[in-house]
NUDREN-45056 format. One record per atom (N, C-alpha, C): x, y, z; residue number from 1; atom name. Coordinates in steps of 0.001 Angstrom, whole numbers, plus 500000, padded with zeros to 6 digits. Layout:
{{X, Y, Z}, NUM, "CA"} ...
***
This chain:
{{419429, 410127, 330243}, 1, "N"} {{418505, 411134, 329770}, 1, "CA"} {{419237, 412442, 329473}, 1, "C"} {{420519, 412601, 330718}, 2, "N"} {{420958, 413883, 330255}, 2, "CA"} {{421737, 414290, 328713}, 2, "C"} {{422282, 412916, 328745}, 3, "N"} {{423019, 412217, 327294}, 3, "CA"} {{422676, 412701, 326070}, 3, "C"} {{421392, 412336, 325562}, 4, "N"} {{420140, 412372, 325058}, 4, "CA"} {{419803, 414103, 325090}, 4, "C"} {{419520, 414563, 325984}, 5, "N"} {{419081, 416105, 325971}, 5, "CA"} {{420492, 417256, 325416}, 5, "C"} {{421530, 416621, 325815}, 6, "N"} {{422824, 417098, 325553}, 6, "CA"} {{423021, 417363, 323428}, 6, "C"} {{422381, 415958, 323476}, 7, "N"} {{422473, 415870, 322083}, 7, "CA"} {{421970, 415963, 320990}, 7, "C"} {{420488, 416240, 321614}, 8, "N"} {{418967, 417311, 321115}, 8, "CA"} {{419550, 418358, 320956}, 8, "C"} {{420071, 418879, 322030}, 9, "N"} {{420424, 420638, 322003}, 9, "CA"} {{421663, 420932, 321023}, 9, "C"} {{421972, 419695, 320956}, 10, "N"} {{423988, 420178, 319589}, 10, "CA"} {{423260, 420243, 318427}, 10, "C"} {{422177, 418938, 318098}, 11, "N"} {{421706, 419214, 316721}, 11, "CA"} {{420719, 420407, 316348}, 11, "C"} {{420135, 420686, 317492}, 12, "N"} {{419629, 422089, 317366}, 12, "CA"} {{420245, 422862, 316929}, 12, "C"} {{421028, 423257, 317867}, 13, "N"} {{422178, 424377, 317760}, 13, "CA"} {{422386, 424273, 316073}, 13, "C"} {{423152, 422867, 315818}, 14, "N"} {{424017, 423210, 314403}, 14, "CA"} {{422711, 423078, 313172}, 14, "C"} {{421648, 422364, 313388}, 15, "N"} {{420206, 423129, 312357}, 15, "CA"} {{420483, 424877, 312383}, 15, "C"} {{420491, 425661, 313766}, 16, "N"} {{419980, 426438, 313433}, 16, "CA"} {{420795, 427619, 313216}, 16, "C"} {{422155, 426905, 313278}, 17, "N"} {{423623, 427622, 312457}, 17, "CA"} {{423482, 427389, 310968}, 17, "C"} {{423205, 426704, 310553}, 18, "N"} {{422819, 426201, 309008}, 18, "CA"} {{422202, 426998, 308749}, 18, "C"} {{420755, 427618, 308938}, 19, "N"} {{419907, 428379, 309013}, 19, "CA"} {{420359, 429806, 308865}, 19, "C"} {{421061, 429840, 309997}, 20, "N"} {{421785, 431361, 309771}, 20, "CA"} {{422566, 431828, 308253}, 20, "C"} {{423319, 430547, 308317}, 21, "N"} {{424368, 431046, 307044}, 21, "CA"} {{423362, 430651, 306047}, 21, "C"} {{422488, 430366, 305571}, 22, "N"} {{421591, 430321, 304284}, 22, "CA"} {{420463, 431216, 305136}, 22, "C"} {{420098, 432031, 304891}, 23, "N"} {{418694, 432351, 305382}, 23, "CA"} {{417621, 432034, 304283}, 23, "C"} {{417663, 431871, 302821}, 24, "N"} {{416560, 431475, 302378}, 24, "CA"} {{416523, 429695, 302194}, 24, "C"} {{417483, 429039, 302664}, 25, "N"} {{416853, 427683, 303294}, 25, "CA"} {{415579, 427300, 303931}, 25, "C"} {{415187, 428189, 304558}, 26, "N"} {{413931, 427884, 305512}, 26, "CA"} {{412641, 428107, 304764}, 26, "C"} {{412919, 428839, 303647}, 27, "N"} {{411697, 429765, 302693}, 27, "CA"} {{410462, 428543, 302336}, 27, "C"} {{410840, 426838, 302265}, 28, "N"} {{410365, 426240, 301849}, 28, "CA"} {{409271, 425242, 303226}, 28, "C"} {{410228, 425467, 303772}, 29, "N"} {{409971, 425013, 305254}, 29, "CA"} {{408578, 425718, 305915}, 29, "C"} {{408970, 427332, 305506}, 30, "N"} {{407833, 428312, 306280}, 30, "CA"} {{406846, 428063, 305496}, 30, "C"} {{406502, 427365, 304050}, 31, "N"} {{405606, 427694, 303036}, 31, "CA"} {{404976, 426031, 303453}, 31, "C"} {{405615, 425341, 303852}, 32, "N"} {{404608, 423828, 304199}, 32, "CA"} {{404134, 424024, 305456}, 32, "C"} {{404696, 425026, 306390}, 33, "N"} {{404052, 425000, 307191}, 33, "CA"} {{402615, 425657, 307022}, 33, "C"} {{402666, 426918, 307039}, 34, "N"} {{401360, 427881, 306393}, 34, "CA"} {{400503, 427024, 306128}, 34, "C"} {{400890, 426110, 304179}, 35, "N"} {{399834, 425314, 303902}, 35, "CA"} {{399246, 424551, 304697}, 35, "C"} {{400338, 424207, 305731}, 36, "N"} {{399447, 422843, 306700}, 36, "CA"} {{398860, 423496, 307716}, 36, "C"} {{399286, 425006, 308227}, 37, "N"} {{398113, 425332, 309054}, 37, "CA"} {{396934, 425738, 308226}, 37, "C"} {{397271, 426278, 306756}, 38, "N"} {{395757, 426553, 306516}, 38, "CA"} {{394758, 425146, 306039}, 38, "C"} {{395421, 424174, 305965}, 39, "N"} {{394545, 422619, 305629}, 39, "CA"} {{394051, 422324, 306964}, 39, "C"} {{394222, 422293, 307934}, 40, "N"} {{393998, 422100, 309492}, 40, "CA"} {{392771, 423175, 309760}, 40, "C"} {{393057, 424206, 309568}, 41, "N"} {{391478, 425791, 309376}, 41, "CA"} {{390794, 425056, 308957}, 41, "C"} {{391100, 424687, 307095}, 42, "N"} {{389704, 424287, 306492}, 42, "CA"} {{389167, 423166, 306991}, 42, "C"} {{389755, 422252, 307533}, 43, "N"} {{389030, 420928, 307897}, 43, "CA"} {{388338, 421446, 309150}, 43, "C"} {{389086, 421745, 309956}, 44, "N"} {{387832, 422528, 310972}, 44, "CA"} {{386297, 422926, 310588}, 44, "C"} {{386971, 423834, 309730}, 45, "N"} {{385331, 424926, 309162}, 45, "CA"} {{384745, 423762, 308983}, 45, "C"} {{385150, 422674, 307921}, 46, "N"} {{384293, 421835, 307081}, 46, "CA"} {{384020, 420596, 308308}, 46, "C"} {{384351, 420607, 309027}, 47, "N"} {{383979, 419623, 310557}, 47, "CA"} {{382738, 420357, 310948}, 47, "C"} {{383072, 421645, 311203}, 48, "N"} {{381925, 422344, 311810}, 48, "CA"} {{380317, 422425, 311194}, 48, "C"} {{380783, 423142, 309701}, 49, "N"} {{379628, 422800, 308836}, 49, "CA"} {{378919, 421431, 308705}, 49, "C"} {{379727, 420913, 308665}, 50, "N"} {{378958, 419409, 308602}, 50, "CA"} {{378134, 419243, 309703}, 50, "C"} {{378657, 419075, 311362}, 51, "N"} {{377902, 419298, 312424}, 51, "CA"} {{376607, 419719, 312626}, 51, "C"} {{376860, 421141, 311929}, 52, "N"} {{375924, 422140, 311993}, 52, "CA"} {{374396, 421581, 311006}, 52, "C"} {{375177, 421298, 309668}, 53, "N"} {{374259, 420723, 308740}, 53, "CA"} {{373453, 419170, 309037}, 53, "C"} {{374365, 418606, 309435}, 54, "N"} {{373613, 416954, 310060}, 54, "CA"} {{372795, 417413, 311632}, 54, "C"} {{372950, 418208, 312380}, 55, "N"} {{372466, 418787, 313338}, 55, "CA"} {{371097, 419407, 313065}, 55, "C"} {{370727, 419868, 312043}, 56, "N"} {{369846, 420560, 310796}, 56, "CA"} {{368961, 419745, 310646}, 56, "C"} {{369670, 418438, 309837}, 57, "N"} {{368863, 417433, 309076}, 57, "CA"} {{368391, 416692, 310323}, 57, "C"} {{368804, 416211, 311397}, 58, "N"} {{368091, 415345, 312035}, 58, "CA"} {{366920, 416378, 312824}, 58, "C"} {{366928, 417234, 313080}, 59, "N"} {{365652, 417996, 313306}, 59, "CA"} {{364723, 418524, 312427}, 59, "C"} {{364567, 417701, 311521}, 60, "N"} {{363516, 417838, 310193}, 60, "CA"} {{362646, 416731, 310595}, 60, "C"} {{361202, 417208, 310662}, 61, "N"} {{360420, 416106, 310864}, 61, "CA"} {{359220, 416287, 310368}, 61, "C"} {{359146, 415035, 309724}, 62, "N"} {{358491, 414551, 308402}, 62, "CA"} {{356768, 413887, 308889}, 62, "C"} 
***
C-alpha cells in the first residue's frame, strides 16, 4: 500500500510541475470543470421542479 501511495504522490508531484511550467495548460481543464459543475446545478433545479410540479399534480382532485 505504501508502494502505491509513494507513487500517487510522484505522479502528482510531476502533473503538477507540468502545470507550473505551462500555466495556461490547465485553462481547459478549469473550463470542463465549471461546465460540469454548472450541468450538475441545472439538473438539480430541474430534479427539484419536477418534484415540486408532480407533487402539484397528484394533489389535484377531480
Amino acid at each position: 500500500m505504501r508502494s502505491q501511495m509513494e507513487a500517487l504522490w510522484t505522479v502528482v508531484q510531476a502533473r503538477w510541475e507540468e502545470l507550473r511550467r505551462h500555466p495556461e495548460a490547465g485553462y481547459s481543464t478549469e473550463t470542463v470543470l465549471v461546465t460540469a459543475l454548472l450541468v450538475v446545478a441545472a439538473l438539480a433545479v430541474i430534479a427539484i421542479v419536477v418534484a415540486k410540479v408532480t407533487e402539484k399534480a397528484n394533489g389535484i382532485i377531480l
